[in-house]
N, C-alpha and C positions, 0 to 999 in steps of 0.2 A: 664651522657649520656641522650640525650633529647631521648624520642621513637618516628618514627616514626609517623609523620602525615597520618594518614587515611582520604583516599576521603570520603566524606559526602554520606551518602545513599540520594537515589533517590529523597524520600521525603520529607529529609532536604534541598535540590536542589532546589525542586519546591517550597516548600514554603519558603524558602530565594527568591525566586525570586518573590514571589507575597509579600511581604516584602519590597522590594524594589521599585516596580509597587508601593504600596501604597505611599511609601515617594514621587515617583514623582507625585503624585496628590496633594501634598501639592505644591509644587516647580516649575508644565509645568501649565500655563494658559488654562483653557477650551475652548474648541473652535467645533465649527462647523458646518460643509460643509449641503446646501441644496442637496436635494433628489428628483429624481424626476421616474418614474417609464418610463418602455422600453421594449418592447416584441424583443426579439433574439431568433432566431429559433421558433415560437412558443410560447416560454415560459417568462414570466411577471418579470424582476427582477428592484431592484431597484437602481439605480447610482447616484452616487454624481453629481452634476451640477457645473463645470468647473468655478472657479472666484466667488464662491459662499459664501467662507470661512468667518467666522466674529468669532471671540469673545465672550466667554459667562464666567458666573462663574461656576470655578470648584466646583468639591464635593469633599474635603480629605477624605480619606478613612482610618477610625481607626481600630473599632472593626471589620468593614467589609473583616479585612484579615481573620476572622473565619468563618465568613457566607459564603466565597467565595468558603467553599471546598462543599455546601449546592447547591450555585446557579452553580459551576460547573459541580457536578453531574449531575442536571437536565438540565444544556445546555448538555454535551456530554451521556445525556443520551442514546442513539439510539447504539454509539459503545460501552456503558458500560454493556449496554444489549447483545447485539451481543456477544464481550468478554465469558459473562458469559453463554449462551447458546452454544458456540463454546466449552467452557472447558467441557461441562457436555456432550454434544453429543460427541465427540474424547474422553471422558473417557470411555465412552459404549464401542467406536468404539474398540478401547482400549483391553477391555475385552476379545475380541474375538484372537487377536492378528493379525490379519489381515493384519494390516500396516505389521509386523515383517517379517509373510510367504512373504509378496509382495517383501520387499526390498530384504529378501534372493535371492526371485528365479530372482528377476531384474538382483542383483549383478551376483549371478550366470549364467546367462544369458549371462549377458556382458563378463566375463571373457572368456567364450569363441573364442570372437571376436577377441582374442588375439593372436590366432593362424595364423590368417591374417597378415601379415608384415606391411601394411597400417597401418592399428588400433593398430600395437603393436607400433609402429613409433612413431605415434602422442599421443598414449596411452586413452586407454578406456573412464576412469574416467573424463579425459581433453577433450573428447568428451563429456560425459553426463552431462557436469557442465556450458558446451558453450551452448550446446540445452537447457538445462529445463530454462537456463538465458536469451538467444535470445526470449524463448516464452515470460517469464513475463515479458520480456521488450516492446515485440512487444502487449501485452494486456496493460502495463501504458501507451504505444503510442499511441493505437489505442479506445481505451476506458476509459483512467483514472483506471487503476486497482490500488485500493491503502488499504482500509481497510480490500479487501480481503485476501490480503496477511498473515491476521492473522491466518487465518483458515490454511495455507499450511504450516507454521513454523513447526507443529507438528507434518508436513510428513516429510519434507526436512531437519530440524538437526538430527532426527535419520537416515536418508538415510548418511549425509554428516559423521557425529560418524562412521556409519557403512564401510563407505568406508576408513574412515584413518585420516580425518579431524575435524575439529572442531565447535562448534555449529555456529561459527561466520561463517562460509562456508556455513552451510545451511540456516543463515538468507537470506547471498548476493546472495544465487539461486533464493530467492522468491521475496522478499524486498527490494535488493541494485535493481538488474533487475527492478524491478516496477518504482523504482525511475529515473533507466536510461531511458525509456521509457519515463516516464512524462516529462524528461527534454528536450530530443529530438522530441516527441510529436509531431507526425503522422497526427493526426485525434480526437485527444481526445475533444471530447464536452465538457464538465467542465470547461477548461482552453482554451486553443485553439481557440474553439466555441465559446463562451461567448466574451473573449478578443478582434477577429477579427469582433464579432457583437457590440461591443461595439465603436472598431477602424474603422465603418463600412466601410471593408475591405469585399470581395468576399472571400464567405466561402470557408477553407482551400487555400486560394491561395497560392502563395510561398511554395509549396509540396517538388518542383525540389529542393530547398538547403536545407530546412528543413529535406526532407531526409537523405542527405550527414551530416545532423546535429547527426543523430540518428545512423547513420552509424559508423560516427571518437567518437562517444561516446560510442557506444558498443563495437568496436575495444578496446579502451581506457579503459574503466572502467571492462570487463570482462576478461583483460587482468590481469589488476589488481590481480583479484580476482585468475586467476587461478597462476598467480603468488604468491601467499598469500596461497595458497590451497597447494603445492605442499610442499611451503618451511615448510608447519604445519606439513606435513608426512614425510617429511626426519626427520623434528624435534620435535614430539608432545608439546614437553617442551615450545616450543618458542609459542608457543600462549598463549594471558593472561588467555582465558577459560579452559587452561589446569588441572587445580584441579577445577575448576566449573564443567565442563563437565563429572565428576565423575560422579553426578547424570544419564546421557546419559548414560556411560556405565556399570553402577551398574543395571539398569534397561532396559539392551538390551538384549531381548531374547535369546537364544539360539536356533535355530532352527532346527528342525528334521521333520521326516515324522510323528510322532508320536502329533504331537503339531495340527496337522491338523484331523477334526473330519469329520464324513460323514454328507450329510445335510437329515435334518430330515423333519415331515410331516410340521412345521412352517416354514423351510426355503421356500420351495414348496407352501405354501398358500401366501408368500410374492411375492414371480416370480409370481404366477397368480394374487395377486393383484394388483402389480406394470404394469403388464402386460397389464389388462382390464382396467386400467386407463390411460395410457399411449393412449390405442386403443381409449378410449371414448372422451378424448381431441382433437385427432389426428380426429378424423370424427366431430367434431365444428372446428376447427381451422386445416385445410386442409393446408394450408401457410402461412406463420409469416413473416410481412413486417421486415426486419432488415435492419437498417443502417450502410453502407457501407461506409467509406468517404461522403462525401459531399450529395451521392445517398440513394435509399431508393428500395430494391430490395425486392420480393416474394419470402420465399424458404420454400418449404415441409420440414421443421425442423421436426416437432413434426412426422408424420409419418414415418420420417430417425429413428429416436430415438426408435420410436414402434420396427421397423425391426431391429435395432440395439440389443436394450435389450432383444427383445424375442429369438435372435441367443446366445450374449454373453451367457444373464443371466441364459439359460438353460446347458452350456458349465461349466461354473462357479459354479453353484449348483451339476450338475454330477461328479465333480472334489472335492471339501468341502465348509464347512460355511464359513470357513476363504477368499477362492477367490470369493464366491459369495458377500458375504461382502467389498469387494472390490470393486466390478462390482457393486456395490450400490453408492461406493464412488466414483468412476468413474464416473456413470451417475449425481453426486450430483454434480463435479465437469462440466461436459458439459452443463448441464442444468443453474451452474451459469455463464456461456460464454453467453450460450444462453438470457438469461436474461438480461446484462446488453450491450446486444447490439441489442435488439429487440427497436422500434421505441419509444414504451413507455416503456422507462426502469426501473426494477426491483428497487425501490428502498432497501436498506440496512434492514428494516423490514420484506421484502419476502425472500430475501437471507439470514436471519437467519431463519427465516421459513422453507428454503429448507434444512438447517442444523437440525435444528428440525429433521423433517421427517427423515432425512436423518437417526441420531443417534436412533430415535425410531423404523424404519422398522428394520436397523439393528438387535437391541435387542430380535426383535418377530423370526429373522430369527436365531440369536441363541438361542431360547426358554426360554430366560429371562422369568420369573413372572413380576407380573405390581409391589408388593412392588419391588424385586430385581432394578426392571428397573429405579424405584423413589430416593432409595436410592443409586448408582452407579451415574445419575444425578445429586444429589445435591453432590456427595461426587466430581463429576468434578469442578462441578460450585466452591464448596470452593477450591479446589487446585488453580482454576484462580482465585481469589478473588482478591488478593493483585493488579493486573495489571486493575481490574476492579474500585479498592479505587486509584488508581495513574493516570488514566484517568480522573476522577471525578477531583482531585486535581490542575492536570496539567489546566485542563479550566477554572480552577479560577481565571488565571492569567488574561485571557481575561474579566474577568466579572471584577475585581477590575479596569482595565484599561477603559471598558466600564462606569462602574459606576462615575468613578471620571471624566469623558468626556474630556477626555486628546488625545482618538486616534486619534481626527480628527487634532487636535494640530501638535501633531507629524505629521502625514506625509503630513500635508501645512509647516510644518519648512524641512523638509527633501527634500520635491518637490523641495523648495524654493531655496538649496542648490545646484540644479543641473544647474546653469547659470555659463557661462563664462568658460569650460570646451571646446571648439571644439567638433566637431561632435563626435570622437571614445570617448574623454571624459566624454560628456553628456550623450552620450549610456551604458557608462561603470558605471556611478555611477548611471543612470537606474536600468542597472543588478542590482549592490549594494543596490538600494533601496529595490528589490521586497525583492534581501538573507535575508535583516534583515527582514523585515518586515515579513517572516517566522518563526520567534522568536515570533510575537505576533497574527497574524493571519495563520492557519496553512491550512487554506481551500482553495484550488486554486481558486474556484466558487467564493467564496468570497473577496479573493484579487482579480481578475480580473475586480470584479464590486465595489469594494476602488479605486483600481490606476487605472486602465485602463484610465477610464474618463478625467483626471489629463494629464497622462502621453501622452495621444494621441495628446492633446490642445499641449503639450508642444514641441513635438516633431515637431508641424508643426510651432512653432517660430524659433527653432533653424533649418528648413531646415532639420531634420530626416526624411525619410518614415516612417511613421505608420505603417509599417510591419517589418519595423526594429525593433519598438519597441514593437511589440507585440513576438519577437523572444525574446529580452532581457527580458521577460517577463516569457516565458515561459522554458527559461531555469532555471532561474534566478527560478523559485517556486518549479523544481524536485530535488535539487541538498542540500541544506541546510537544506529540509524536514526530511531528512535523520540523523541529529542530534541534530535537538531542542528538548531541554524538553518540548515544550508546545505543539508538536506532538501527539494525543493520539493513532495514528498509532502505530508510533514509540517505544511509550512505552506500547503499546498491545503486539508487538511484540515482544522487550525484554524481556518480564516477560514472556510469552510463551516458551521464547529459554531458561528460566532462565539466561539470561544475564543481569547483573548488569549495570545499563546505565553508571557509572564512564569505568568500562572495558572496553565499547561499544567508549564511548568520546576514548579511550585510545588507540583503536584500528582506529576508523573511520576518524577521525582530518584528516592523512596523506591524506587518497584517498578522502573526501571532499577537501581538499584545492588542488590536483592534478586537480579534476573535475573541479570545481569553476577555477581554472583557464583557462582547456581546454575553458571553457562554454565561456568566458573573447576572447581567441583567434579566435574563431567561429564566435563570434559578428565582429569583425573587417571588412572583408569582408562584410558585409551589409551597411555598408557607403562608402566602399572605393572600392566596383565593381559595374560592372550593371547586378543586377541578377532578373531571372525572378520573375513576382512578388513584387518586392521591391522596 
């Protein structure tokens, strides 16, 4: 009797696949596209110049499949860092139990609502799983929310465990949501912005179907999920994280009154420091331009947040450590909204910054020592390590493909392919081109200024609207993000939830190729009606 094939671990995956990227630098011809530089919104990027493509020699790439996990590192260094300061602050946070008292008294909370016939109807939980996924959908739409999602995994699988579910439930509250947002994509500057400056299209125009895009895809995809959520609780068995997820509930609190401590003279010295800084920011920066859609509006944020925190935070410190601690992660959480939709946004260096802080105030507030606080943070940082070495990994792929200069190759043979298809066909194997090309460029910002260029020329031979295709575009980059290994989102995430990425492919396949197809029928109506904008 043979035993048994076993899926390949993760980073047998990713390096089969930079493996394979090597042999085609022996095998695809070098090639490539002129550059030429382009201010969009403001901001200086660089784009291919349309009909520019030629010919070069490639470089095979041998030994460079071992350098590659070297130059990946230090390409995705920025979320290998992030990663590892996100495990070491949520280990602190951790300590205190905080997350645990919150979910209790949440859940508890909610169950009450039960006694309403409404809520008992539609049922509680099937409400909290559509809100907390409507928001991070409405944040990848409206801002690009996508590496933050890492930091929220390690709220949302213990809430999803605690409610009856399984860790893959609480990815799809934070993470599948982010990705339905970015496919549907509202407003998001990254993608959206870039692509219609690129198609130079009137910023966000086409809103009216783009909407109705983000609409039948949250309908759709959170339908899904709560579909998938319910059938886990009637059956915990049927999901494949069902013996993974041990870890969840081997290490889910138990919670009592007794788990909760009084706050002490450091929680107290934290609420007034947080307090008189909040105040002394708020008197320099009186109103914060943020970007709104297309607009650019003054709002007294930071004074809102003074009167916020100095209400909450003193409510949450008279009650214990554990919900002031909370009320910490709270503001950690609003402050990063606030940030990456202020006019000069937050890049991914300050928003680990504000996790920083965030995990250090915490510690002083429950009277950690400075070794205690050192050792608890490096003891997080190693627990994420591994999701920290599989990000470095996975961006090797990119650099072997970079190095052997094969990608410009690839997508002038792939552009190339999109003739003689009719209008729904040429848009369809559009979509097709960005899906894959998700496989080897995972950056929306970055594909949009690869193809866009290419794809806009093309679109006005074959008689597409350039808003068509910047639609095919931007579904076509939320939708497949979701299961490439060379995602380092993706695989930040997993190793977070402790989900094994073979589980994840095992589990996600069905609802990518449900999407992908909705994403497929949505496009249709942009060649074949007259809709605003298009």
């Amino acid at each position: 009797m043979f035993k048994k094939m076993k899926f390949p671990h993760t980073y047998v995956i990713i390096f089969s696949i930079i493996v394979f990227c090597a042999a085609l630098t022996w095998i695809v011809p070098g090639g490539q596209f002129e550059r030429e530089k382009v201010v969009n919104n403001g901001i200086e990027r660089e784009v291919i110049v349309p009909g520019s493509f030629k010919y070069i020699d490639n470089v095979p790439q041998t030994w460079q499949i071992f350098s590659a996990f070297y130059k990946g590192f230090a390409r995705a260094s920025e979320i290998i860092v992030f990663i590892l300061i996100i495990g070491g602050a949520f280990w602190i946070l951790n300590l205190s139990k905080a997350i645990d008292v919150g979910i209790y008294s949440f859940l508890d909370s909610s169950k009450k609502l039960e006694k309403y016939r409404a809520f008992k109807f539609v049922g509680v939980n099937n409400i909290i799983i559509v809100f907390i996924m409507l928001m991070f959908s409405f944040f990848g739409a409206v801002f690009g929310m996508s590496e933050e999602t890492i930091a929220f995994v390690v709220i949302f699988v213990p809430l999803a465990i605690s409610m009856g579910y399984d860790s893959i439930t609480g990815v799809a509250m934070c993470f599948i949501a982010a990705g339905i947002g970015f496919a549907g994509c509202l407003f998001n500057p990254f993608t959206l912005g870039i692509a219609q400056g690129i198609a130079k299209l009137e910023p966000y125009s086409g809103i009216e179907y783009r909407f109705f895009i983000w609409i039948v895809m949250n309908i759709v995809g959170i339908g899904y999920i709560l579909w998938y959520a319910n059938r886990v609780k009637k059956n915990p068995k049927s999901s494949v994280m069902y013996e993974g997820d041990q870890y969840w509930r081997d290490n889910k609190t138990v919670v009592t009154e007794d788990l909760q401590t009084k706050s002490g003279i450091s929680t107290w010295f934290i609420y007034a420091f947080i307090l008189s800084a909040f105040a002394v920011v708020s008197f320099y920066e009186p109103s914060t331009p943020i970007e709104l859609a297309a607009k650019v509006v003054n709002l007294p944020v930071l004074p809102f947040f003074t009167m916020l925190f100095g209400f909450s935070g003193l409510m949450a410190a008279r009650k214990s450590v554990q919900f002031f601690v909370l009320n910490l992660l709270m503001f950690t959480i609003l402050l990063l909204i606030y940030g990456v939709m202020k006019v000069d946004k937050w890049d991914i260096m300050r928003i680990a910054t504000l996790f920083m802080g965030m995990g250090f105030t915490a510690a002083i507030a429950m009277g950690l020592q400075a070794n205690t606080l050192a050792k608890e943070f490096l003891a997080g940082a190693k627990d994420i390590m591994s999701a920290a070495l599989v990000v470095g990994l996975a961006a090797g792929i990119i650099v072997i493909l970079n190095d052997g200069r094969i990608i410009d190759t690839m997508l002038y043979s792939l552009s190339g392919s999109l003739n003689n298809f009719g209008k729904i066909g040429s848009l369809s194997a559009m979509y097709g081109l960005v899906s894959l090309f998700n496989m080897i460029i995972t950056s929306g910002t970055a594909k949009a200024s690869l193809l866009m260029p290419i794809l806009s020329e093309f679109s006005d031979l074959i008689h597409i609207s350039r808003q068509a295709t910047v639609t095919a575009f931007h579904i076509g980059d939320g939708i497949t993000n979701l299961i490439t290994p060379t995602s380092g989102v993706l695989i930040g995430v997993l190793e977070m939830a402790r989900i094994p990425f073979q589980k994840w492919v095992t589990w996600a396949w069905k609802y990518i190729l449900i999407m992908v197809l909705l994403g497929f029928l949505l496009l249709i109506p942009t060649v074949t009606m007259t809709l605003n904008g298009f």
